[in-house]
C-alpha atoms as a printed R data frame, in Angstrom:
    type eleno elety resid chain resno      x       y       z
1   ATOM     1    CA   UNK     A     1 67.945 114.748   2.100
2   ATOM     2    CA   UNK     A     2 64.785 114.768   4.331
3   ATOM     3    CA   UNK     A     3 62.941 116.222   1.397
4   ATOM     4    CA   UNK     A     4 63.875 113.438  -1.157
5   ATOM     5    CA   UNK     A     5 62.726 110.714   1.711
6   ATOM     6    CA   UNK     A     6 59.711 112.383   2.218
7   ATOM     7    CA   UNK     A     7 58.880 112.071  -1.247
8   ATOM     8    CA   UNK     A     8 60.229 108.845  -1.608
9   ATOM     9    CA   UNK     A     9 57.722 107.746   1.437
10  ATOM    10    CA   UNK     A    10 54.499 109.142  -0.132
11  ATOM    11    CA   UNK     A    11 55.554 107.554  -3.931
12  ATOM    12    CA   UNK     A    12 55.775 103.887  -1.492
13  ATOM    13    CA   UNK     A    13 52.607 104.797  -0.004
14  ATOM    14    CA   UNK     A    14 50.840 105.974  -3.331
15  ATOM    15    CA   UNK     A    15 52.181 102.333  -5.310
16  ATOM    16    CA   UNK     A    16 50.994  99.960  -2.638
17  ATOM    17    CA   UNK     A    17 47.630 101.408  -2.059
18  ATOM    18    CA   UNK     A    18 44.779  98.891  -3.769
19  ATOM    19    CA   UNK     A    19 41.274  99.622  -4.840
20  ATOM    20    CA   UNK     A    20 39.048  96.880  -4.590
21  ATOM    21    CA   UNK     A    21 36.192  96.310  -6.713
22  ATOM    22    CA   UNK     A    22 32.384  97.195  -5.329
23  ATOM    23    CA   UNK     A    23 30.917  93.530  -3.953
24  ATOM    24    CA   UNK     A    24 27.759  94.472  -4.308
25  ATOM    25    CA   UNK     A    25 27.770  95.673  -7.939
26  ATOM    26    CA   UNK     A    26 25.713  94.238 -10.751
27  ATOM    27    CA   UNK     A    27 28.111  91.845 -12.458
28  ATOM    28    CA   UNK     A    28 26.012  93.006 -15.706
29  ATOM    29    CA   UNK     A    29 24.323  96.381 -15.826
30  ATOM    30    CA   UNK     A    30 20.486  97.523 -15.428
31  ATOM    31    CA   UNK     A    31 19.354  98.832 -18.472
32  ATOM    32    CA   UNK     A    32 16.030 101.485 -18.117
33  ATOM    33    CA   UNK     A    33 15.725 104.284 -16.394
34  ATOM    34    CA   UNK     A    34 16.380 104.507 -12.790
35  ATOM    35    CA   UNK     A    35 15.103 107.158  -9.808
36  ATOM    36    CA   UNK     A    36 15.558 107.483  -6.520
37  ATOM    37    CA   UNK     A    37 13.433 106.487  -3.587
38  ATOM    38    CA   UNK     A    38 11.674 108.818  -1.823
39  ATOM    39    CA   UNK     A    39 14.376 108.597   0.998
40  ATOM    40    CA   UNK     A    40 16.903 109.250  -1.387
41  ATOM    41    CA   UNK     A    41 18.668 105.851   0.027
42  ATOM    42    CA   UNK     A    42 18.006 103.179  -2.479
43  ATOM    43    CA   UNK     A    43 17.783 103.133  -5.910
44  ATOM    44    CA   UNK     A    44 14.663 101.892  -8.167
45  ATOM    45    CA   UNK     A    45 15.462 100.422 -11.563
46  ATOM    46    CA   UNK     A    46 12.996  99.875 -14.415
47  ATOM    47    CA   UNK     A    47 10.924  96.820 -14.350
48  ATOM    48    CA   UNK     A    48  9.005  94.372 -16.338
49  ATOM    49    CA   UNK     A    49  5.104  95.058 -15.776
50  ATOM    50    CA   UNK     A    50  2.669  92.562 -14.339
51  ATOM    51    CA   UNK     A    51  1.264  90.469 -17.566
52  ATOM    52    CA   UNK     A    52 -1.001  87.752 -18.450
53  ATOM    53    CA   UNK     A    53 -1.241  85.917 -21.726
54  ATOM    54    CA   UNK     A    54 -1.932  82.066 -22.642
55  ATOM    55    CA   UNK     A    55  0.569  79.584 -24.070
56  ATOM    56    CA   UNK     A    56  0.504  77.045 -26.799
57  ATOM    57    CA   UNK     A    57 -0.925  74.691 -24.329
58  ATOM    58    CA   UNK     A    58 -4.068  77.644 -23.181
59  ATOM    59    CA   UNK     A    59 -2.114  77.560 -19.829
60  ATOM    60    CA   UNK     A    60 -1.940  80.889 -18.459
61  ATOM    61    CA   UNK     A    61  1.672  82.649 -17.870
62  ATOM    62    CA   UNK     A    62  2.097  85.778 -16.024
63  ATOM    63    CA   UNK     A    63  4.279  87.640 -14.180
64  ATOM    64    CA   UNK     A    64  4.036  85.109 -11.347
65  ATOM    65    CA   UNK     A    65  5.200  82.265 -13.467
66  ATOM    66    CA   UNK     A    66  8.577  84.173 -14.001
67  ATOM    67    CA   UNK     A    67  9.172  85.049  -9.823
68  ATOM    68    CA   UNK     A    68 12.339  84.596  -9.079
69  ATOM    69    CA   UNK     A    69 13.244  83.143 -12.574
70  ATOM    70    CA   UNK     A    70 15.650  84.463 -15.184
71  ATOM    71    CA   UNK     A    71 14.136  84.899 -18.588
72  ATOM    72    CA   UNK     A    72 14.745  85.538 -22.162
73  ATOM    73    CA   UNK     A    73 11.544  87.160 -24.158
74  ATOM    74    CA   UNK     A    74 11.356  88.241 -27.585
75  ATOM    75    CA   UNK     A    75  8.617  88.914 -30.434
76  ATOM    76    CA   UNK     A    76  8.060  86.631 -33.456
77  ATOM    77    CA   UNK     A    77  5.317  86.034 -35.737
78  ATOM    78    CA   UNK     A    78  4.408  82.358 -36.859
79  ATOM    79    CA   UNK     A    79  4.344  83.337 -40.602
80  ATOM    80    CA   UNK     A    80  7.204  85.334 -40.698
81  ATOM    81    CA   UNK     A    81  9.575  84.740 -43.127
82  ATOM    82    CA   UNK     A    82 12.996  86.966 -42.447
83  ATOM    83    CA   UNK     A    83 14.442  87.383 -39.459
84  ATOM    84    CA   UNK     A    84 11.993  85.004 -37.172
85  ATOM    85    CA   UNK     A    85 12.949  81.144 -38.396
86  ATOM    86    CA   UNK     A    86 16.541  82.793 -37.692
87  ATOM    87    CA   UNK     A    87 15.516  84.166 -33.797
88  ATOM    88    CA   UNK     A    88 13.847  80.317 -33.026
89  ATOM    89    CA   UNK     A    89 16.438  78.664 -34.286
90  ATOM    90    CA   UNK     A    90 18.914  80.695 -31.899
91  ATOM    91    CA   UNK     A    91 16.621  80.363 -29.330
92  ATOM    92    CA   UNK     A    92 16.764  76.584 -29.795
93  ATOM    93    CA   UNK     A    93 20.637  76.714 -29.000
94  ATOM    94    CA   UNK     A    94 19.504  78.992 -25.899
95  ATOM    95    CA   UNK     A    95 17.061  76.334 -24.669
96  ATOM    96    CA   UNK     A    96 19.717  73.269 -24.673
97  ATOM    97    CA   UNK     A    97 22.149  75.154 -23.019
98  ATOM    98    CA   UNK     A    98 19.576  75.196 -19.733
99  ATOM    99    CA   UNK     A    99 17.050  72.352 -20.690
100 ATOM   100    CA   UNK     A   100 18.021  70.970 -17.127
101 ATOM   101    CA   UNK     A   101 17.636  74.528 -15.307
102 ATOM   102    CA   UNK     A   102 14.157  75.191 -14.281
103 ATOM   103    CA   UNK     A   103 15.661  78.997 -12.852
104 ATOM   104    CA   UNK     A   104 15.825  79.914 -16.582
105 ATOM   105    CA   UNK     A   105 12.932  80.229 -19.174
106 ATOM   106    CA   UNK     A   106 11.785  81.720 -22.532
107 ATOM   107    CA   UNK     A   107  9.074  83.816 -23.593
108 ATOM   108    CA   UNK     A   108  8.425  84.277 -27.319
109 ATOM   109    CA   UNK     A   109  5.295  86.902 -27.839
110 ATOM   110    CA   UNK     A   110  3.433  86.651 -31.021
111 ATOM   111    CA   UNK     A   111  2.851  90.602 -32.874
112 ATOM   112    CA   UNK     A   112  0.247  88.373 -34.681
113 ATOM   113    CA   UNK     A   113 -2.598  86.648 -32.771
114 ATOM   114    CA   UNK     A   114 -5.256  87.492 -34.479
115 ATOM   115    CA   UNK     A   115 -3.966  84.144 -36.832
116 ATOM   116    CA   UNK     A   116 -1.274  82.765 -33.987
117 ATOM   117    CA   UNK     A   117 -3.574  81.151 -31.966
118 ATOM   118    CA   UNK     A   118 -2.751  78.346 -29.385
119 ATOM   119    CA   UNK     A   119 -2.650  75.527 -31.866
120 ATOM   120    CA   UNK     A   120 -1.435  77.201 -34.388
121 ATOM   121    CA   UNK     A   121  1.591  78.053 -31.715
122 ATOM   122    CA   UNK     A   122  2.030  74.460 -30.791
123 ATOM   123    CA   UNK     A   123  2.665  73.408 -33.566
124 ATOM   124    CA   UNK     A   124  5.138  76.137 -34.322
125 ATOM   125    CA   UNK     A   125  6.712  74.850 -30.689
126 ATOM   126    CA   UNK     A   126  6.650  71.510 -31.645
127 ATOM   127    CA   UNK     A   127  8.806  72.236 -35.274
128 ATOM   128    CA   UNK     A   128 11.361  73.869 -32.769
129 ATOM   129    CA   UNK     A   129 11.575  71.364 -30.194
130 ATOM   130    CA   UNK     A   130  9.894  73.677 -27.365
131 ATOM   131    CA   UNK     A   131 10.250  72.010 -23.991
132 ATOM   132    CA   UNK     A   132  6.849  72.566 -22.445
133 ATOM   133    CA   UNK     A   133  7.183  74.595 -19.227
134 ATOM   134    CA   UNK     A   134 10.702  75.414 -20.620
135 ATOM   135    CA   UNK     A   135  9.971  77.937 -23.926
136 ATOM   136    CA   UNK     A   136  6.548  79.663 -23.596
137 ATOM   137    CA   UNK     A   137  5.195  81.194 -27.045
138 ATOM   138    CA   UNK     A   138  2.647  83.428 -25.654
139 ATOM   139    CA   UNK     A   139 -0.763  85.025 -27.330
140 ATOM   140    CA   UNK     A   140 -3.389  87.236 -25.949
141 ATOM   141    CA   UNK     A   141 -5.002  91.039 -26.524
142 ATOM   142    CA   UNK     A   142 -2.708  92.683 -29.368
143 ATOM   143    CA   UNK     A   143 -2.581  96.247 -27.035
144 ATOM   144    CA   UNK     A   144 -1.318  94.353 -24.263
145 ATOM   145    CA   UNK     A   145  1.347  92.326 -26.311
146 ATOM   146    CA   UNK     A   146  2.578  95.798 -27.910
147 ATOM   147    CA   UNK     A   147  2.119  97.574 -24.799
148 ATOM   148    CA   UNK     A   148  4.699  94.878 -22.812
149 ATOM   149    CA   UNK     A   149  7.045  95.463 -26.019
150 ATOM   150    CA   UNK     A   150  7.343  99.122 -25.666
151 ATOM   151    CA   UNK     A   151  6.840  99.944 -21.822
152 ATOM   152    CA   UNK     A   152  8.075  96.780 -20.209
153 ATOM   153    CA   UNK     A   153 10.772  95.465 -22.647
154 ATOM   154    CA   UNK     A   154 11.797  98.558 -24.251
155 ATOM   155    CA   UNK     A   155 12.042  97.185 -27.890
156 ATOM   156    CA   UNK     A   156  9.753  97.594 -30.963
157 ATOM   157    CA   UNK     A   157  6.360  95.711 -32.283
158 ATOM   158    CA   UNK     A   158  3.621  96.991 -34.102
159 ATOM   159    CA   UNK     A   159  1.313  96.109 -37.443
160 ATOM   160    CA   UNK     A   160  2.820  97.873 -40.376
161 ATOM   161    CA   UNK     A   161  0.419  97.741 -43.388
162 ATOM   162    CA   UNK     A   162  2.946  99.406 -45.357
163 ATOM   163    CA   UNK     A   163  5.894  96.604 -44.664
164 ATOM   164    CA   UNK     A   164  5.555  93.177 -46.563
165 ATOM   165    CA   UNK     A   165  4.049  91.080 -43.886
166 ATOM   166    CA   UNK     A   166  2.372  93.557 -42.051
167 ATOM   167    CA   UNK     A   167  3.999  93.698 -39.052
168 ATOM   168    CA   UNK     A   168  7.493  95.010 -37.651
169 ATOM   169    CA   UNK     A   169  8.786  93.822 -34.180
170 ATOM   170    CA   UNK     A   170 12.565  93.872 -32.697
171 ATOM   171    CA   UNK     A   171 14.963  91.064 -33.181
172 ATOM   172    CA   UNK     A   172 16.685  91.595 -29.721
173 ATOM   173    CA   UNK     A   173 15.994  89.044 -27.114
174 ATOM   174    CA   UNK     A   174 15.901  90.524 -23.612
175 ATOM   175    CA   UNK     A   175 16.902  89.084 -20.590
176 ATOM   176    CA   UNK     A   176 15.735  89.790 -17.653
177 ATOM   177    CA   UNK     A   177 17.137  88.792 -14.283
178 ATOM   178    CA   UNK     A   178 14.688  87.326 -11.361
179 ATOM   179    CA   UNK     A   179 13.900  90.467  -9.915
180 ATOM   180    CA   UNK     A   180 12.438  91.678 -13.100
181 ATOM   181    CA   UNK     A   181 14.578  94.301 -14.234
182 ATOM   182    CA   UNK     A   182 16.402  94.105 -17.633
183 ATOM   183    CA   UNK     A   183 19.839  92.878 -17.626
184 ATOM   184    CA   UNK     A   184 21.274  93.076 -21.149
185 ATOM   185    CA   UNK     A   185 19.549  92.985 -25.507
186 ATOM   186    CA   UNK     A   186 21.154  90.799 -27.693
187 ATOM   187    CA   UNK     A   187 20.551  90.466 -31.745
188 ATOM   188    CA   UNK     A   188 18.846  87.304 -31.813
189 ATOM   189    CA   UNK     A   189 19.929  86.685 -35.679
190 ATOM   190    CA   UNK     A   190 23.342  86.832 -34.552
191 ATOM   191    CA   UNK     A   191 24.830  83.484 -33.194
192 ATOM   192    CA   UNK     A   192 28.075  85.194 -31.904
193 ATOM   193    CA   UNK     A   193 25.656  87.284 -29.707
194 ATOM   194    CA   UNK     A   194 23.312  84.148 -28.352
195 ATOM   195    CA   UNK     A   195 26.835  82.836 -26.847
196 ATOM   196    CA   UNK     A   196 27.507  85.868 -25.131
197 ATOM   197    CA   UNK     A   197 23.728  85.858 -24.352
198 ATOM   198    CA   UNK     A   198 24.096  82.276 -22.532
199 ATOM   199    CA   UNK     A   199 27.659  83.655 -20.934
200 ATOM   200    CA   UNK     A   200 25.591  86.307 -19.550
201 ATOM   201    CA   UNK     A   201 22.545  84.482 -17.935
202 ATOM   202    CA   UNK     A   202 25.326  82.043 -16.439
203 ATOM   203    CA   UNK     A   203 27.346  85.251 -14.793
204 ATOM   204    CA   UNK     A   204 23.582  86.768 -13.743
205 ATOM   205    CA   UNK     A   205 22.980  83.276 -11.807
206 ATOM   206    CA   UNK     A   206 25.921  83.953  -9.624
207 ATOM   207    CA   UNK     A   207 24.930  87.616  -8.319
């Protein structure tokens, strides 16, 4: 009889004991790779790389324009054709969802400056509605746009003679969360995955 109340005791025990969900973990995860500190104490996650480049209104934007600001980037090319007019005119939906929040802006990188200069990009802002200070469509030295695509976003662009207009980027926008690390990549041709893109940046805002 002791032995069957014994038991009983531990089964209470084991069904009324709770675990309780980490406080201080990332509502959405860090995406890049991640290494230790030197103390072995903290953790140090993958993040976006200082930058420069000029808008469609030859204003610079940098990495200090973004401090402390969630932002969406992604790579488009004026004269694109396929999947671009699609990724602006998500981004459009992206833009009115946080017109009124100056904590959350867009950055839309040209693969193709050489032609995409700053008034040809304002008026490509302009067909889209582009709130200035809002959606930044960005130019400057081809290396360093590719070179924040690959190392600093983690997603493709290049010029591809061999592809029919001559250049091949990603279509995932990227958002990254006011301490500059990268926070989720959604397919910006896919409406379904721009809601769950603006469901995100609204959950980021409350860690």
């Amino acid at each position: 009889m002791i032995k069957k109340l014994i038991g009983l005791s531990f089964i209470v025990l084991v069904g009324c004991t709770k675990t309780y969900p980490d406080e201080n973990a990332p509502l959405l995860p860090i995406i890049g790779e991640k290494v230790l500190s030197r103390d072995g104490k903290d953790t140090i996650y993958h993040t976006v790389k200082p930058f420069a480049f000029v808008n469609q209104y030859n204003e610079v934007v940098n990495d200090k324009t973004v401090n402390g600001k969630i932002y969406v980037a992604d790579f488009f090319f004026v004269t694109c054709q396929s999947i671009c007019p699609k990724m602006s005119s998500q981004l459009v939906h992206l833009q009115r969802a946080f017109q009124n929040d100056s904590s959350v802006l867009i950055l839309s990188h040209t693969v193709n400056p050489h032609h995409d200069t700053v008034e040809v990009l304002n008026g490509y802002a302009q067909s889209y509605g582009a709130i200035k200070n809002k959606w930044h469509f960005l130019t400057g030295e081809k290396k360093s746009i590719y070179d924040m695509a690959r190392y600093s976003y983690l997603v493709n662009a290049f010029e591809d003679d061999g592809s029919e207009e001559g250049f091949l980027h990603s279509e995932l926008f990227v958002l990254i969360d006011a301490k500059k690390r990268i926070r989720g990549m959604y397919d910006g041709t896919d409406s379904v995955a721009v809601v769950k893109l603006i469901s995100d940046i609204k959950l980021l805002k409350q860690e």
